[in-house]
N, C-alpha and C positions, 0 to 999 in steps of 0.2 A: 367612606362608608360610616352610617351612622349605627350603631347599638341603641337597639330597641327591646321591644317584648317576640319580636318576630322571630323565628330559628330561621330563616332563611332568607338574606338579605336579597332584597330584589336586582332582577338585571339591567344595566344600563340599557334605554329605548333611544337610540340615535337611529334618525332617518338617516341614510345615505342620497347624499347629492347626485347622483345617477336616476334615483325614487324622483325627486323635484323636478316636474316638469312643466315651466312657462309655457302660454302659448306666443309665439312669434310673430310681431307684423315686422311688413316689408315694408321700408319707407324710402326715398330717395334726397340729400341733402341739398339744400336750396343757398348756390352762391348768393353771397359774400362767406356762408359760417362753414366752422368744422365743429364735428360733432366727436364726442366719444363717448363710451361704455367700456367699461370692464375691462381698460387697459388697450383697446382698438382704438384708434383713430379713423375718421370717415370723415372725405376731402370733400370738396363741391361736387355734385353730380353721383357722387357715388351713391351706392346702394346698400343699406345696411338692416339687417334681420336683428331686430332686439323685442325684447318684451311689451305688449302691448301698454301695458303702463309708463315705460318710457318713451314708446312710439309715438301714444298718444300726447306725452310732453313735450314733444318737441313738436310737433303738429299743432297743436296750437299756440306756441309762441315761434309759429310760421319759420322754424329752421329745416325743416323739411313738409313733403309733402309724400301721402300714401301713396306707394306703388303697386298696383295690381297684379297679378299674376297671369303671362298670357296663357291662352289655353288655345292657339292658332295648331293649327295640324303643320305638321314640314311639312313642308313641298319636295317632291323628290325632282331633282337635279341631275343634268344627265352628265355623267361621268365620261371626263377624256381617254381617249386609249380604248375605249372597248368598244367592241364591233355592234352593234345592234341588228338584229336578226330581221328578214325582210317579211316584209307585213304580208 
């Protein structure tokens, strides 16, 4: 703290890292490479959520490629063991 002319030193302004919020793409790693961030590793094939500024790094020096997100409806599945009721 510094002495000034002020009677009331001001309060320290720290964002809290919980406040900081990147947006995420999904990208998918393109064998031969591994990829990391922030202490993860991402094998070939895998699927990894990072910051678009990273995302978009590795996309084009072709170590992965963008994975979309699908938005298919389930399909409902007919469950064994249960009786189904006559039509």
């Amino acid at each position: 703290m510094f002495l000034n002319d002020v009677a009331e030193p001001r309060e320290r302004e720290e964002q809290a890292w919980s406040d900081y919020r990147v947006p995420l793409k999904r990208v998918r790693i393109l064998p031969p490479f591994m990829c990391a961030h922030v202490g993860t590793q991402y094998l070939p094939n895998a699927i990894a959520e990072v910051p678009e500024a990273i995302a978009d790094n590795w996309i084009q020096n072709q170590w992965a490629v963008s994975e979309e997100v699908k938005s298919e409806p389930v399909k409902e599945t007919r469950k064994r063991g249960r009786r189904t009721e006559p039509e």
